[in-house]
N, C-alpha and C positions, 0 to 999 in steps of 0.2 A: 639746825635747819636742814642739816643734810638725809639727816633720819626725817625726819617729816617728809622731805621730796621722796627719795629712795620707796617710805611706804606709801604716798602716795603713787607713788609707777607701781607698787605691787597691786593695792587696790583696782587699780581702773586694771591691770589686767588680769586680774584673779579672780575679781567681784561677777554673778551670773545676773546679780538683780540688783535695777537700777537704785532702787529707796535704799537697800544696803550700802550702795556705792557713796550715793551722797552724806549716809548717816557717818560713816565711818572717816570719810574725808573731811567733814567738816566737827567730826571731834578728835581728827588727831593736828588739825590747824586751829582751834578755836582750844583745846586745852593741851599742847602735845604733849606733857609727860603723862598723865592718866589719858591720853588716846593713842598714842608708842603702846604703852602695857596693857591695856585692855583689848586694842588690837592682835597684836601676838600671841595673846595668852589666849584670845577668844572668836578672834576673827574666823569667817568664813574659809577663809582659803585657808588657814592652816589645818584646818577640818579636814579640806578635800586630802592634802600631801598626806593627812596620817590615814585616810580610808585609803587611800586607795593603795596600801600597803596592806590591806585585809583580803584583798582577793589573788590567792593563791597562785602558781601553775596548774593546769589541770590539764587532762588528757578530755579534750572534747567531741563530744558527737562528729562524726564526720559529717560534710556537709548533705553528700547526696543521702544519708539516713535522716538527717534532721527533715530535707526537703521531701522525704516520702513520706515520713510521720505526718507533717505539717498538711500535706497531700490528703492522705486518710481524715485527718483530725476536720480538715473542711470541707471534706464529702458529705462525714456525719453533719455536720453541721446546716450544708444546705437542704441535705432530706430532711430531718428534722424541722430546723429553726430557720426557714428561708432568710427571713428579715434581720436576723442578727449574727450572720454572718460581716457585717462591715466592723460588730467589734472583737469577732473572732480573729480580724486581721490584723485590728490594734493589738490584743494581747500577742500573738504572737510576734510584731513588730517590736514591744517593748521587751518584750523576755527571753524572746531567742529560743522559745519553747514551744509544745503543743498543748492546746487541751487535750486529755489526756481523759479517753469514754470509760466505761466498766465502772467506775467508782458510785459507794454508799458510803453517803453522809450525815452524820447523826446529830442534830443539836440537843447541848446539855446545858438545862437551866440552872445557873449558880452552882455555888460548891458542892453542896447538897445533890446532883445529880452528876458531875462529872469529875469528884474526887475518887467517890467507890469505882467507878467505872477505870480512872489514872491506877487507882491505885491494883485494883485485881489484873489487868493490864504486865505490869510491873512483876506479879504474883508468878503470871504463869509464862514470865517470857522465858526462851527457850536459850537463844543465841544473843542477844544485846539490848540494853537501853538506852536511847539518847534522851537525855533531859537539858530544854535550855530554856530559862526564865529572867524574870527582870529581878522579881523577888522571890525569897525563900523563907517564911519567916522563921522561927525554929522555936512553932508554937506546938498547941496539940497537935493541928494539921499538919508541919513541916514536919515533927516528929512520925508520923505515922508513913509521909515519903522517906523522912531517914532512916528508919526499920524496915522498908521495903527493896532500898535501892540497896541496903546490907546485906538482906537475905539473897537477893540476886545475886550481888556480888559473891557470897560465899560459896552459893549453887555452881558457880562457874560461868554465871554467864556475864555478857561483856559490858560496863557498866560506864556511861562516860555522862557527867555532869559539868554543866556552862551555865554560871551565874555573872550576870552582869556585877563589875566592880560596887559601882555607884547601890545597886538595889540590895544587895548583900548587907549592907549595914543601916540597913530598916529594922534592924534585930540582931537581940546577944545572946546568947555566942552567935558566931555567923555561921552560916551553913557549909561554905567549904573548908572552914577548917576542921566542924565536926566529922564533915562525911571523911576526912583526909584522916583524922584519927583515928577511921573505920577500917581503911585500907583501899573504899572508893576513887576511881577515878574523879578527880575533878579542879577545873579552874575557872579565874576569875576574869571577865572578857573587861578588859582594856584598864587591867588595875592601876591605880594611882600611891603613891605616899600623902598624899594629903586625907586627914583625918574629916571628910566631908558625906554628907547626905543631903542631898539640897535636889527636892523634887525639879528644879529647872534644869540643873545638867543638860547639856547635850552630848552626842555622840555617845548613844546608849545602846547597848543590846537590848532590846526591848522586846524580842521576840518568847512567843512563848510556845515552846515546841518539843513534843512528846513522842518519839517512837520505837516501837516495840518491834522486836527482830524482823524490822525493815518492812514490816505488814500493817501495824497499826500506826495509823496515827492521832494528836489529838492536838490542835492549836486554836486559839481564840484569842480573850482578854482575860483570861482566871489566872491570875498570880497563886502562889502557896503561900495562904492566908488563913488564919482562922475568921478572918471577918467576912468569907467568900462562904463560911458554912453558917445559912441563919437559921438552922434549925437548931442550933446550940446557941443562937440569941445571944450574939458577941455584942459588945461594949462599940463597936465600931462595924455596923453590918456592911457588905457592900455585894451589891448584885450583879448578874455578871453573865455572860453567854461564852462558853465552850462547844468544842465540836468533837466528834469522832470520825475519822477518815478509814476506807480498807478501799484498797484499791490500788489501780495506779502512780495516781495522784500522789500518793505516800510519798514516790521515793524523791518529789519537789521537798518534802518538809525534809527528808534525811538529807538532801543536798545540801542544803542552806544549813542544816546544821553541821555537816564536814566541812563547808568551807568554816565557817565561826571556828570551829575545833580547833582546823589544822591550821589558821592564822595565831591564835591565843598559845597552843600547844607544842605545835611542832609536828604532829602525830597527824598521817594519814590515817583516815576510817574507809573501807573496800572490799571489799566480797560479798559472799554471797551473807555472812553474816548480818552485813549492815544491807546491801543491797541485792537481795535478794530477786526471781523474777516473779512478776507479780501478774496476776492472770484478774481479767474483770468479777466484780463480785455484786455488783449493782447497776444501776441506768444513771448515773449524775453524768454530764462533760466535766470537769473540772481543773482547774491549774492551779499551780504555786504562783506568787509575785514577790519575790524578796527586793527590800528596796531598802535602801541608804546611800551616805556621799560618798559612794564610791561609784561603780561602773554601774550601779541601777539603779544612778539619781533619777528621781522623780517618776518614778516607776507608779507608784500606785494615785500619787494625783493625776497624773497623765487618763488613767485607766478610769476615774471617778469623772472627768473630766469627759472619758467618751460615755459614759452609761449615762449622763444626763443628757447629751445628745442623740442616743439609740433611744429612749426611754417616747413611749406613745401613750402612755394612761397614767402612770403615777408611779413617784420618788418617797419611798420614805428610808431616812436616815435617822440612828443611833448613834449616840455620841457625846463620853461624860466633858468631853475639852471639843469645843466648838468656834477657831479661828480661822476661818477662811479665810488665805489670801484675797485680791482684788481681781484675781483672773476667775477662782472658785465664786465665789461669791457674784458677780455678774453675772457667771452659767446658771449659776441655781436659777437667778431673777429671769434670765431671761427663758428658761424650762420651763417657772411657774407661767410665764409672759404668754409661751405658746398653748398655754391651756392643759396643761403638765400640772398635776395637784402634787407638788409638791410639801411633805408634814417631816418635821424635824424634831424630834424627842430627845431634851436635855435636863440634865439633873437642874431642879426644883434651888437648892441648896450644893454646890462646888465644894470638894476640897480644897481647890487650889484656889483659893480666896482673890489673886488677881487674875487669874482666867475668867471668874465669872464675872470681874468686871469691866476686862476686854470686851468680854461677849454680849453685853448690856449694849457695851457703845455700839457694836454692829447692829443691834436684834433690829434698829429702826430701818436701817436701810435694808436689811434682809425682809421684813415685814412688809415693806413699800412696795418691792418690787412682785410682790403676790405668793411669797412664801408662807408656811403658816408655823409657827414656832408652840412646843407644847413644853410644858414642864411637869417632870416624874418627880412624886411627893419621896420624903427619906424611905426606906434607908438609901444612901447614895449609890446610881444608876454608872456603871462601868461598863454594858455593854458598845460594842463597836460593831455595828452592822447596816450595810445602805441595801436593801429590796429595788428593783425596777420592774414596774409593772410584774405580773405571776408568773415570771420564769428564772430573773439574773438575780444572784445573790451575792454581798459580797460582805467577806466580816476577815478578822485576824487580828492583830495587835495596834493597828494605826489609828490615831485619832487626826479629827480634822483641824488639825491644827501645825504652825509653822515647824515646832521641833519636831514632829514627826513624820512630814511630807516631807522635810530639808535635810534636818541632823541627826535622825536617830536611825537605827538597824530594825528594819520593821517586818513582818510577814503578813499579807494577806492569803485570801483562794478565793478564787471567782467561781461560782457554780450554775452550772445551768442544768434546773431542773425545775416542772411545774410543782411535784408534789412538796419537795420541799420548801420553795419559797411559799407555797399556798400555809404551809404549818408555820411558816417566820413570819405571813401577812396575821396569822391569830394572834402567836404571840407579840404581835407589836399592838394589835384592835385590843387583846387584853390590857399594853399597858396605858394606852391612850381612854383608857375609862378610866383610870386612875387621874390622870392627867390633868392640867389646869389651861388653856390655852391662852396665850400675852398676845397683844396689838398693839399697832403702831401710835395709838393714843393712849398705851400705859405709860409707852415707853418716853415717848413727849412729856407726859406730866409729871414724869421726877424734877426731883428739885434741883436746883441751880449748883449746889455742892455736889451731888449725888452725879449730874453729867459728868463734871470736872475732872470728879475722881476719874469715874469711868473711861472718859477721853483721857487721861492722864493713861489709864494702865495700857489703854486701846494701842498708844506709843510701843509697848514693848511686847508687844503680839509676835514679832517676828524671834524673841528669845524665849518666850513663856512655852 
């Protein structure tokens, strides 16, 4: 009895959300030896005590520099973009950062356009690589990164690779113990002794981020996959949007990967090698978002949260995992409410067999509220990217869903720019021809089993 009280005082004050608080309290009183251990081993707060051990000391901007950037970065913005300056002030509010002007941004469709791209990248760097991914499989594709990140390394230049623990053993052999056999820099972010793969994990590295002697960069949702190249017609296709970054912007992705680094490793990354100075090379504004449970909880819901409200013609989102919280999910409805066409493009067919049927039990009330929901036919649909009306763009590792708003290590970039999101409004009108669109009287006329399930899995939305 006195463990059950003691975690209940940790809950109520450790817990940030409410439905947590009471799920947790009343499974560690209604069963307490399986809610003692499933707590501890799995609760929220002990989440936050181990992130927030991931963010480093660091030598920060001073302030009167940050406030003159910040300065500059909202000059451009009100010549430019009058009207969207109000969420010019939220991203700098949640990031502590500037947009950041000069920047060209390049979208690359699937493997097949932003592998050759990673990998010639890799070919001709000068001074360093940072690679950090969820997965690495160490197939033809991962073989062809692990011949590349070899040559570099033997060339002399500086070579550092971050595989998440959990995504590592999606594949045999695993990738850091190959590349370690190479002579490779490389570790595994937040390794465990337990012999598991289990796509639910939380508190994942899940970012995925590529930069070459602190000039290029290249982040999205393309894992290193042979099933991300469908031109070699894999057994498991999967489709996928990448980006290419030059610019300022960059040195947001090389940040986020020193911290990852130097918490996992020990090892500062700094100079001019890794960070380099970095002169305009195109017209995008653009920023980094790094977000996880540590000190940049909630960072990128917060930021989806203001672009539905800055948003005056139309929402459309990308996204293979589709769990809106209760606070996301009202915004949407009530964006679509004010005459806001909001369109939401979701795989047809789920890997994750109970995400899609979480996502069933919501589709009615997202449907209700004047959303419009479409489904992309196989191969499976992994891109991440939400457009606001023809200028804000926003894409990277995140899906909309609880482990990856809440518990996992995530990176997006917000862009403002017309030409580009005018090229991501095609390729989304391309894939909505493809597309099937569901209403709110499909979703009513499943069967009485078929709800059940679906409100059954809908329960465990906030671990999925």
């Amino acid at each position: 009895m006195i463990a059950v009280i003691l975690t209940t005082t940790h809950i109520l004050l450790s817990e940030r959300d409410v439905a947590s608080t009471v799920g947790w309290t009343g499974l560690v009183w209604l069963a307490p030896l399986v809610g003692l251990l499933f707590y501890w081993l799995f609760g929220v707060n002990r989440i936050q005590r181990k992130a927030h051990r991931l963010r480093p000391q660091g030598s920060a901007q001073s302030e009167s520099a940050r406030i003159a950037a910040e300065d500059r970065a909202q000059h451009l913005l009100e010549q430019r973009y009058p009207e969207w300056v109000p969420l010019g002030h939220l991203g700098d509010a949640l990031t502590h950062s500037v947009l950041e002007p000069g920047n060209q941004v390049r979208a690359l469709v699937d493997g097949d356009q932003a592998y050759p791209e990673m990998l010639c990248a890799i070919d001709q760097a000068h001074h360093s690589v940072a690679l950090s991914t969820y997965i690495f499989d160490i197939d033809a594709v991962g073989r062809q990164f692990v011949a590349a990140l070899d040559r570099a390394h033997r060339r002399g230049v500086q070579v550092r690779v971050l595989i998440d623990a959990v995504g590592q053993r999606y594949s045999r052999p695993r990738a850091p113990r190959l590349l370690a056999r190479l002579g490779v820099p490389v570790a595994a972010f937040l390794d465990s002794l337990l012999p598991i793969r289990n796509p639910y994990l939380n508190l994942r590295n899940h970012r995925k981020i590529l930069v070459v002697d602190g000039r290029i960069g290249f982040t999205g949702g393309l894992n290193i996959r042979g099933g991300c190249l469908l031109a070699n017609r894999p057994q498991s296709p999967v489709r996928d949007l990448h980006f290419l970054l030059e610019g300022p912007a960059v040195r947001g992705l090389m940040s986020a990967f020193e911290v990852d680094w130097h918490f996992t490793t020990g090892e500062r990354l700094s100079g001019d090698d890794w960070f380099p100075p970095l002169v305009p090379v195109g017209d995008s504004l653009a920023r980094c978002l790094p977000d996880g449970p540590d000190e940049d909880f909630d960072v990128i819901r917060r930021m989806m949260l203001g672009a539905l409200a800055q948003a005056r013609e139309r929402v459309r989102i990308i996204t293979p995992y589709f769990l809106p919280d209760q606070l996301l999910l009202m915004v949407l409805n009530v964006t679509a409410l004010r005459g806001i066409e909001v369109q939401i493009l979701l795989p047809e067919r789920n890997n994750l067999r109970f995400v899609q049927w979480a996502a069933q039990a919501q589709a009615e009330q997202i449907l209700a509220g004047g959303c419009r929901i479409f489904l992309s036919p196989p191969p499976f649909d992994h891109t991440k990217l939400m457009l606001v009306d023809d200028l804000w763009c926003f894409f990277g590792s995140s899906n909309w869903d609880p482990r990856s708003l809440r518990l996992n290590f995530e990176l997006n970039v917000e862009v403002y720019d017309r030409t580009l999101t005018r090229q991501l409004q095609h390729l989304f009108d391309a894939k909505l021809r493809e597309a099937t669109e569901i209403t709110a009287a499909q979703m009513r006329a499943r069967s009485v089993p078929i709800k059940l399930r679906d409100g059954a899995a809908r329960l465990l939305s906030p671990y999925l």
